[in-house]
Structure formats: structure tokens, C-alpha cells
C-alpha positions in Angstrom: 0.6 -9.4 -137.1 -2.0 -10.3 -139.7 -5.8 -11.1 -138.6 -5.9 -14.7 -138.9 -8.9 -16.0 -141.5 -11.5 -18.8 -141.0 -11.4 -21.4 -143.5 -12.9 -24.8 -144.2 -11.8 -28.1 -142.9 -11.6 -29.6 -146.7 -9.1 -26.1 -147.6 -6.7 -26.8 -144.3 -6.4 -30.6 -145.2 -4.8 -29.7 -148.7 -2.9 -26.7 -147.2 -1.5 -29.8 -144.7 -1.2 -32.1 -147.4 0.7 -29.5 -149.5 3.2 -28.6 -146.4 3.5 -32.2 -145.8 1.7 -31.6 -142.4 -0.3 -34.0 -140.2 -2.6 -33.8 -137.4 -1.8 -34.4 -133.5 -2.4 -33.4 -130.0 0.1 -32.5 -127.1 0.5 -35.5 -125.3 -1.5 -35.8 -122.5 -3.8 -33.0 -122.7 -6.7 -31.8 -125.6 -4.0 -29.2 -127.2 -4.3 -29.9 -131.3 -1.3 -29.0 -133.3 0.2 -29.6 -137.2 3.6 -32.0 -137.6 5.6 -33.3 -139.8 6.5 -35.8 -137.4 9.5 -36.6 -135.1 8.7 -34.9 -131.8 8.0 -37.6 -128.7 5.6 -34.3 -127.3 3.2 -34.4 -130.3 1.1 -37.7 -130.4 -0.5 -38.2 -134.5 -3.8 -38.3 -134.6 -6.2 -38.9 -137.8 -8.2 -36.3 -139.3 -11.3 -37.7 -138.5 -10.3 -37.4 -134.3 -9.1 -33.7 -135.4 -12.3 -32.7 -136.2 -13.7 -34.6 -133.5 -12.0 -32.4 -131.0 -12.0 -29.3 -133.5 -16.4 -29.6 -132.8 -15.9 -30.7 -128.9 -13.8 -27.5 -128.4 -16.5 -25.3 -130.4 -19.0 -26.8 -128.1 -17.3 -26.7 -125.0 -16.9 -22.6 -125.6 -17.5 -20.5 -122.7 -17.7 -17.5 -124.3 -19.5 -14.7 -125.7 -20.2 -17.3 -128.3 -21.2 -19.7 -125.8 -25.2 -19.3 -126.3 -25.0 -20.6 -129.4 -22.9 -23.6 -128.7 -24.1 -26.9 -126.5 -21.3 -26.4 -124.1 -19.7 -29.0 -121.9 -21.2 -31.8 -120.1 -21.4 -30.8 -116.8 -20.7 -32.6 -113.3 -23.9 -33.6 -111.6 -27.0 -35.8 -111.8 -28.9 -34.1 -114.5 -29.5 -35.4 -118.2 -29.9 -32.5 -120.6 -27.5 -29.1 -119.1 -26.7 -27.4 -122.2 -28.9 -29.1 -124.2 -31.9 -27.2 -123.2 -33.2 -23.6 -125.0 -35.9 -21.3 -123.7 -38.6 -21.3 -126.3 -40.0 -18.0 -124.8 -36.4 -16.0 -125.4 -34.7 -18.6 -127.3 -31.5 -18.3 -124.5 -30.0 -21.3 -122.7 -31.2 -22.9 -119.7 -29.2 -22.7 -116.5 -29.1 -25.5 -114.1 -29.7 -25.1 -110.0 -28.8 -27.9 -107.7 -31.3 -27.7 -104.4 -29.6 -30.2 -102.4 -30.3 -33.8 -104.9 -32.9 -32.4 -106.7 -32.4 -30.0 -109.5 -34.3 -27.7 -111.9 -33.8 -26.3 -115.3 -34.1 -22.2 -115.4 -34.1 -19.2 -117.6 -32.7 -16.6 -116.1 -31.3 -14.2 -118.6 -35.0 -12.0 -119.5 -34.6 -11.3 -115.2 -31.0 -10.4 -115.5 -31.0 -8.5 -119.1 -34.3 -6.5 -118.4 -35.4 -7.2 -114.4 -38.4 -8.8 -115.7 -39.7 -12.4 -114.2 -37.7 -15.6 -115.5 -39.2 -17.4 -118.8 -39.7 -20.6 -117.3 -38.9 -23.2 -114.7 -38.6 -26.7 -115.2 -38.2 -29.8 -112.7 -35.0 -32.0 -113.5 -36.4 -35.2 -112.6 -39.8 -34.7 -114.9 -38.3 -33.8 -118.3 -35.0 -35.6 -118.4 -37.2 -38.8 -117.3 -39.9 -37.8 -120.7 -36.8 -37.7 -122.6 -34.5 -40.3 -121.3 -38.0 -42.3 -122.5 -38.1 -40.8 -125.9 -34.5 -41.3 -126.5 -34.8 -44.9 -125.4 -37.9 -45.5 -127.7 -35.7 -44.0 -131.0 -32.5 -46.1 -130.3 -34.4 -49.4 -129.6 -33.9 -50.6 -133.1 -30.2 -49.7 -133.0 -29.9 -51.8 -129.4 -29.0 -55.2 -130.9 -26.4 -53.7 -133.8 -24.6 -51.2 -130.6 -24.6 -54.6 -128.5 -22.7 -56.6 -131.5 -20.3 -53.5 -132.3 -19.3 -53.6 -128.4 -18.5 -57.2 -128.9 -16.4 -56.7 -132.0 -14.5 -53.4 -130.1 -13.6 -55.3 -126.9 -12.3 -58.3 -129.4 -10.1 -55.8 -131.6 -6.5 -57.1 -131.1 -5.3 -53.5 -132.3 -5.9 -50.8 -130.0 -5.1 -46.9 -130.8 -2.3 -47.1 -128.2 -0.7 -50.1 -129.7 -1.1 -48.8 -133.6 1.0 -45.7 -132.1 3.4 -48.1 -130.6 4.0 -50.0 -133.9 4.3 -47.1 -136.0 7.1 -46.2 -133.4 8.4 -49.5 -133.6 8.9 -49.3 -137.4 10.4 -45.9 -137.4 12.8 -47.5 -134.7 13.9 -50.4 -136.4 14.1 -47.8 -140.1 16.6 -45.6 -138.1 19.0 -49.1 -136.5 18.6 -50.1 -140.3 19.9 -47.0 -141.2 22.3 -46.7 -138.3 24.1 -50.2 -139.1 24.3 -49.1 -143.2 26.3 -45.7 -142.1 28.6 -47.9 -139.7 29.1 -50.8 -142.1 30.3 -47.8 -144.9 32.5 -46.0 -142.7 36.0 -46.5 -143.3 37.6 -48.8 -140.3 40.8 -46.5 -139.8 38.9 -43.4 -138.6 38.0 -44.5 -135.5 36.1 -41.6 -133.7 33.6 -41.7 -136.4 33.2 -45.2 -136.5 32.6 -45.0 -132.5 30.1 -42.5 -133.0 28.1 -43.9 -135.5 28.3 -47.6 -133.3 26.9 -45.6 -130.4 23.7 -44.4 -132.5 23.3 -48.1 -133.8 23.4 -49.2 -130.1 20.9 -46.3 -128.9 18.5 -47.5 -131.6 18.8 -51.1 -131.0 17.7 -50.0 -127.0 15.0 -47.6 -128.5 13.7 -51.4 -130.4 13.7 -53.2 -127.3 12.2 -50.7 -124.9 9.1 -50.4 -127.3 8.7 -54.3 -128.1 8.8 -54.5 -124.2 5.7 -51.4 -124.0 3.7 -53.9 -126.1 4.5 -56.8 -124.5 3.0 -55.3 -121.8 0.5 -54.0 -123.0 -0.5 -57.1 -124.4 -0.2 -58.6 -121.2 -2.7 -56.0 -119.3 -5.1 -56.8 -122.1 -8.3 -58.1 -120.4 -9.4 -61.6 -122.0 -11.7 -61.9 -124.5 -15.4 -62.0 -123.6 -16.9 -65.8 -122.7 -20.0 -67.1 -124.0 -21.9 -65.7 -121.3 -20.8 -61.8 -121.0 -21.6 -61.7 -125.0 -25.1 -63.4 -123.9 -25.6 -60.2 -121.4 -24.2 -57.9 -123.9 -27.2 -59.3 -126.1 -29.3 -58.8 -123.5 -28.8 -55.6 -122.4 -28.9 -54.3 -126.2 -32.5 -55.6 -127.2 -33.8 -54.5 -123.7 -31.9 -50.5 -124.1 -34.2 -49.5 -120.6 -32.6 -52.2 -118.5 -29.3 -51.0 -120.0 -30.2 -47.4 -119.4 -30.9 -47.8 -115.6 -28.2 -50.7 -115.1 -26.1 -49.4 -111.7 -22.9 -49.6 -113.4 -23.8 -46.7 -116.0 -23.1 -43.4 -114.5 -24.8 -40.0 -115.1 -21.6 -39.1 -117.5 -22.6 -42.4 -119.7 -26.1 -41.7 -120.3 -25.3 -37.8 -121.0 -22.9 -38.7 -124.2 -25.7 -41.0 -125.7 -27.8 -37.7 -125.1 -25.6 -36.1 -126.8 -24.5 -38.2 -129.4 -28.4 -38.4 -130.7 -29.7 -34.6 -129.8 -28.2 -31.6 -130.8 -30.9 -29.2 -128.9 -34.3 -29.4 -127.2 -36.6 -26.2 -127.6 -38.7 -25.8 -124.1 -41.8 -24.3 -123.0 -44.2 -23.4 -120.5 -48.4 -23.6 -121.1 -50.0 -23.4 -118.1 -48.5 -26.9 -116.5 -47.8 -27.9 -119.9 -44.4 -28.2 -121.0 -43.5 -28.1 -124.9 -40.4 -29.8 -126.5 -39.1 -29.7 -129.5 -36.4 -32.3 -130.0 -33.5 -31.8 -132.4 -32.1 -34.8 -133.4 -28.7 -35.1 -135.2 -29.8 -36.3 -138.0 -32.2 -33.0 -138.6 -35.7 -34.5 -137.5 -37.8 -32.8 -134.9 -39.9 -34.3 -132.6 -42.7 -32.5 -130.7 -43.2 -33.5 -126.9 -45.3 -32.4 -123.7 -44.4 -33.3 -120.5 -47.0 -32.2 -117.9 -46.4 -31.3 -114.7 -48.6 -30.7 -111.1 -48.6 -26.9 -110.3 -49.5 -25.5 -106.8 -51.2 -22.8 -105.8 -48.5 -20.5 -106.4 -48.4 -22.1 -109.9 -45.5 -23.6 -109.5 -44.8 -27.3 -110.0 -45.1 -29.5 -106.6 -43.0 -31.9 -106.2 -43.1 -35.3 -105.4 -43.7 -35.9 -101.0 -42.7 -39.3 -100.3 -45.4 -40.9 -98.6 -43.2 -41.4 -95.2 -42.9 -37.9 -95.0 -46.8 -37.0 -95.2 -47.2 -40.1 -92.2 -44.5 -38.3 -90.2 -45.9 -34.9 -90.3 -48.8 -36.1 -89.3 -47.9 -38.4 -85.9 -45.6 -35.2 -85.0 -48.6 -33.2 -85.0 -50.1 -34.3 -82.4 -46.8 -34.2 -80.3 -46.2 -30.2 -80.5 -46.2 -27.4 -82.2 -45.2 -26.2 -85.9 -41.8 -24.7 -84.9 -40.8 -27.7 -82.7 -42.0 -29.7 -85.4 -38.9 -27.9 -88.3 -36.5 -28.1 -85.9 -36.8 -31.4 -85.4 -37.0 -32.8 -89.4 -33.9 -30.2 -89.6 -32.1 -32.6 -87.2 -32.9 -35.6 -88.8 -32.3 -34.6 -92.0 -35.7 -35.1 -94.1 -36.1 -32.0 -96.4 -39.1 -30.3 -98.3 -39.7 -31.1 -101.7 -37.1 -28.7 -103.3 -34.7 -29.8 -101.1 -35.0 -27.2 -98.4 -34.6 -26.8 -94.7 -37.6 -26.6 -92.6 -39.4 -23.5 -91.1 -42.2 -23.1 -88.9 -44.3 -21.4 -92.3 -43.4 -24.0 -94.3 -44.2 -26.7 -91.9 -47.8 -24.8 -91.2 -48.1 -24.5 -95.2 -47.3 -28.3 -95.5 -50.3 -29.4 -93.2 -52.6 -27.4 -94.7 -52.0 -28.7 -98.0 -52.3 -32.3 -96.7 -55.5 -31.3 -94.7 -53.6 -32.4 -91.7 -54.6 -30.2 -88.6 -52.4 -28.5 -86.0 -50.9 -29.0 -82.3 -53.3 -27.7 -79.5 -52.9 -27.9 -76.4 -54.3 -30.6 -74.0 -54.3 -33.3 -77.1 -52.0 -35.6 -74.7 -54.2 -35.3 -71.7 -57.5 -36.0 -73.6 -55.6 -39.2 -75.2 -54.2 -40.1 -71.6 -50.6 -39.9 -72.7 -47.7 -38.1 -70.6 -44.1 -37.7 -71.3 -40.6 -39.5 -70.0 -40.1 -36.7 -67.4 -43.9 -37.1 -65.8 -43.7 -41.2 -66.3 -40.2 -41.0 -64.4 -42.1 -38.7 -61.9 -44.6 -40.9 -61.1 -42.4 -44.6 -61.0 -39.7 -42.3 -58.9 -36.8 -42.8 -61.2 -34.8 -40.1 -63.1 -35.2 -39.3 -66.8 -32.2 -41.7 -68.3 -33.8 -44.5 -65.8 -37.0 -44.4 -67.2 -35.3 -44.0 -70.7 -33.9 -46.9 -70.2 -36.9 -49.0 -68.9 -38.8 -48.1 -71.6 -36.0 -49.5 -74.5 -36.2 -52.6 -72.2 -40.2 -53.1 -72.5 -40.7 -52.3 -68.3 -42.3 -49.6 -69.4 -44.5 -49.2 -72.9 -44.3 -46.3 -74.8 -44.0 -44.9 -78.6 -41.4 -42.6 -80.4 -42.4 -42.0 -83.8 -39.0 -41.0 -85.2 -35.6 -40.4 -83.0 -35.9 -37.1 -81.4 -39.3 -37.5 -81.0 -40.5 -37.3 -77.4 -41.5 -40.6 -76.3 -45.5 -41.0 -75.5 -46.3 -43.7 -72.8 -50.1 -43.8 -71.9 -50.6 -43.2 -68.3 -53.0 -46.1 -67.4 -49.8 -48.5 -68.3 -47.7 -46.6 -65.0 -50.4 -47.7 -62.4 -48.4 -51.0 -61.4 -45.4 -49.2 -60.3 -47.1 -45.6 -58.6 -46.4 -46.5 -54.9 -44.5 -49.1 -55.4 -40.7 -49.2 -54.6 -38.6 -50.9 -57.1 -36.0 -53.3 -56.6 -32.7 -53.1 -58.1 -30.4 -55.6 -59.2 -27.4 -57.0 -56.9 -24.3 -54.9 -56.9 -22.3 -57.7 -57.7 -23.2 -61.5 -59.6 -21.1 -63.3 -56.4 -24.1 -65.1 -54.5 -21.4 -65.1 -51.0 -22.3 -61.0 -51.3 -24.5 -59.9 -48.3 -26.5 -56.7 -48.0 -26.9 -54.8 -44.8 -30.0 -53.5 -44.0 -29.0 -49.6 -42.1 -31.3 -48.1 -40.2 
């Protein structure tokens, strides 16, 4: 078999248009493939799609070659997989998922020669930077991309329907031709003439059957849009940040405008400086720093949501460090990389918030006890008192569920020594109780 030879896509289109060839996919799937026409498997396609999905298939490699390709826009939350390049080794950055958040990494100088990773960079900091500087370049263009989605959702012909009338036309060419070699045949021979009415009926049903796919299609068109949607539309275009962060566009969305305007983004670290160097498609370059918080470790801290620092500090002064993880474990709040709690990382935590530790005797010296000593003292058991104190008989605070509930001992002095009563065992008034001795 003979090693096949790269050539150009200017040579293949006048080897097609030599061989009388055109360009389609398989039905159904991304598979491109050369026809002369006739097969219902092969769907025509114009050149300009075939080399659409010739580059998409380049990029989406997975290969040995794939370093030097984009690659496919991956599932998940983060703008720029595939996009990114280490400007330290010059390989591509992988992506790692830590629960919602995610961070951009170079890993290959750690697996190639067991040395420490390039760089490390936090998802949420550069693809907002860039989202930004995306935004900025495409502003002008907002207005013109609003009026071309106006004009596209107006089209009355769609690429499904154009394939449909082509069809249509071949159809009615082949009854045309089917009623010609009918009316011609000689009237005597019979079994030809029955033949050649049975193809003239089987392409009069092929006519119908596709004038009643674009009927319907017709019919599922969605209406036109009214004076107000195009006023959004306008909207949305001249403001492009509103349109950006709108609900209804998805992470998929803003990845292809990414795409469609950046071809790569060189990255670096300085310090807690990082350096990109945007490649547009039109070959520009555009230098940007993004900086970033590092730690003592020198890595880059991530955002604590206020509620969590509050938190940490009210369980602090209800017990220890390890009681403390196990119990933001079970609620579900997680570090700022996304991580589960441990006793080191909760005792790390409060030192860098200068919040101090547990020690015991804190509730004594604030004169606060806890469910099982206040249901000691009113004589009740522990689910009694639990319930008393969601009903305000008792007072008490729980700073998060799970928490164990702090009630201030001077509150219980109305009810040590005193015997509660409870509630009739029944609503009937005609009830009587019986004192026994």
C-alpha cells in the first residue's frame, strides 16, 4: 500500500473538481468523506464546513501531536483548558478539578525529569483577567454580533431545509424522468410498462414525503423575533459584560468565543506575578499580568469567604481543633482548595487569622454549660431539654447545626428545684387525674 502524501487544501479541491467529487459527512456523526452524490448516508456539505471540521479535527488531536494542537473544549467550569502554554517549558497546561474550584498546572518538567512543576495557576484568577480582556477587544464588535443574530434567527432558509430542497429537486428530476420513460414505452409490452409505472409512483411518494419534511419543518420554526427581544438583543450587544455573565450562557458558550478570538496564551510565574501573552487570531499579541496573593508557602491563597473566618472563630471557643474538622467535614464547608478538613489544617487556619485556640475551662469562666448539664439541673432528659430550648423555655445559642448548644447557666435558676408541670394527657376537659400515693 503506498504511504499516503500531505497536500494542500487548494491542490485536493481541483483533484475533487477534476474527479467530479464533492465534500460531505456521514450522517449523523463528524466522519468527512468525497461523493459524487446519490447516497442517503453521505450528507453534502460545502467546502468552507470541510475545512471547518478538517482544523476542529487537527485541534481536537490527542496524540503525539497533541502539544502542539489547542485540543478539545473540555467539560467543566474553566475558560482557557487547552489554550494555556507554560512559558517556563513551553508544554501545555493541565487542568485539576479540587471539588468547584480548579487550577491550571504544568506538570510535564515533574514527569519528564522528576524536577518541581513550572507553575501553578488559580482558575478563577486568570480566566476572570482574561474573560476581562476578551470582553474589552470584542466591545466594538457587540452591536454588529447583536444585528447578525437578528438577521440569522430571521433567515427563512436554514442548512436543513437547503438539504431538503436540493432533495426535493432531485426528486421531482427523477418522476420527470420516470413519467418520460413510461410515456415512451410501447403499450403492448406490459411488464415493462408496469415496471417503469412502479418507479414513477415510488418517486411521486419520495415528492410527497419530502414536501411533508418541510412542511414541518416550517411548522416547528420558532416565530420571528418581536419588537422587544430585538430591543434586548441590542442591549445585550452594546453592554458584552451583561451578555457574558447572563445565566442562560453556559460555560461551553463563553469557551467558543474564547476560542474563536485566541489561538494561545503564553503563561508565567514572577514571584506572585503572572505573565500572559495573548495570541489573538488575527496575529496580535497582547501582554498581561495577573497578580495573585501567595502564602507563606508561596503558594497562592485563596479566597475565605468571610462566613467561614466568623465560623471558625465562634467554634473556637466551643472545643478543640479536631472536633472542630470533623464538624465542617459534616456540614460540608471546605478549605480554600476545596479540601476536607483536618485537625493541622484547622490549627494552620487560626493562626493565619490570628484567631486563638480551645482551652479548657473557657465555658466555665463565660458561665455557659451544655444541653446534657442544663437537662441535669431542670431534671429532664437530653431530647426534653432539646426541645425546650427550640421552643424559647429555655435560652441558648448553636452557632451552626451540629454545634453544641451553649445556654448560660444564670438563665436555669427559675427551674433548679422546681418541678415542672406537664401538659394534660388528653385535650377532653371531662378527663380527671388521680393523684396515687
Amino acid at each position: 500500500m503506498p504511504a499516503l502524501k500531505q497536500i494542500s487544501f487548494e491542490y485536493a479541491r481541483q483533484i475533487a473538481a477534476v474527479k467530479g467529487l464533492q465534500p460531505s459527512k456521514v450522517r449523523g456523526t463528524n466522519t468527512l468523506r468525497f461523493t459524487k452524490g446519490g447516497s442517503e448516508k453521505l450528507q453534502v456539505i460545502t467546502w468552507d464546513e470541510f475545512e471547518r471540521n478538517l482544523k476542529a479535527i487537527a485541534n481536537n488531536a490527542t496524540g503525539m501531536s497533541s502539544a502542539l494542537t489547542r485540543g478539545a473544549a473540555r467539560e467543566g467550569e474553566l475558560l482557557l483548558p487547552g489554550l494555556l502554554r507554560c512559558g517556563h517549558c513551553g508544554r501545555k497546561l493541565h487542568v485539576h478539578y479540587g471539588g468547584k474550584l480548579g487550577r491550571y498546572n504544568c506538570y510535564g518538567a515533574r514527569m519528564n525529569h522528576g524536577t518541581e512543576r513550572c507553575i501553578s495557576v488559580s482558575g478563577l484568577s486568570i480566566d476572570a483577567a482574561i474573560a476581562k480582556e476578551v470582553l474589552c477587544v470584542l466591545k466594538p464588535l457587540g452591536i454588529e454580533a447583536a444585528i447578525k443574530a437578528i438577521d440569522a434567527q430571521s433567515s427563512e432558509t436554514t442548512a436543513a431545509q437547503r438539504q431538503l430542497e436540493l432533495s426535493l429537486q432531485q426528486a421531482r428530476y427523477e418522476a420527470a424522468h420516470a413519467r418520460r420513460q413510461y410515456d415512451a414505452v410501447d403499450p403492448a409490452n406490459r411488464l415493462v410498462a408496469g415496471e417503469l409505472e412502479r418507479r414513477w409512483n415510488e418517486a411521486l411518494q419520495s415528492i410527497a414525503k419530502i414536501e411533508g419534511d418541510i412542511a414541518a419543518m416550517l411548522a416547528r420554526r420558532p416565530p420571528p423575533l418581536g419588537e422587544p427581544e430585538r430591543q434586548q438583543l441590542m442591549a445585550l450587544g452594546a453592554d458584552l459584560e451583561r451578555a457574558w455573565s447572563h445565566p442562560a450562557a453556559t460555560a461551553a458558550t463563553r469557551k467558543r468565543i474564547v476560542r474563536t478570538v485566541l489561538s494561545e496564551i503564553i503563561v508565567r510565574r514572577d514571584g506572585a506575578i503572572i505573565h500572559a501573552v495573548l495570541h489573538w487570531q488575527g496575529g496580535d499579541h497582547t501582554g498581561l499580568q495577573v497578580k495573585q496573593r501567595l502564602n507563606a508557602a508561596g503558594r497562592h491563597n485563596p479566597r475565605i469567604p468571610d462566613d467561614t473566618i466568623a465560623l471558625m472563630r465562634e467554634l473556637a471557643r466551643l472545643m478543640p481543633d479536631r472536633q472542630i474538622a470533623r464538624l465542617l467535614n459534616r456540614i460540608r464547608v471546605e478549605t480554600g482548595h476545596g479540601n476536607a478538613w483536618t485537625q493541622e489544617r484547622v490549627r494552620s487556619f487560626r493562626h493565619h487569622h490570628e484567631i486563638a485556640g480551645y482551652r479548657d475551662g473557657e465555658w466555665a469562666d463565660r458561665g455557659e454549660i451544655t444541653l446534657e448539664a442544663a437537662a441535669k439541673i431542670v431534671g429532664v432528659c437530653n431530647m426534653t431539654a432539646l426541645r425546650m430550648l427550640r421552643r424559647g423555655d429555655i435560652k441558648g445559642r448553636q452557632v451552626c447545626p451540629g454545634a453544641p448548644w451553649a445556654i448560660k447557666a444564670a438563665d436555669l435558676t427559675g427551674f433548679t428545684g422546681r418541678k415542672r408541670s406537664g401538659p394534660p394527657l388528653t385535650p377532653n376537659p371531662d378527663q380527671q387525674a388521680f393523684d396515687l400515693q
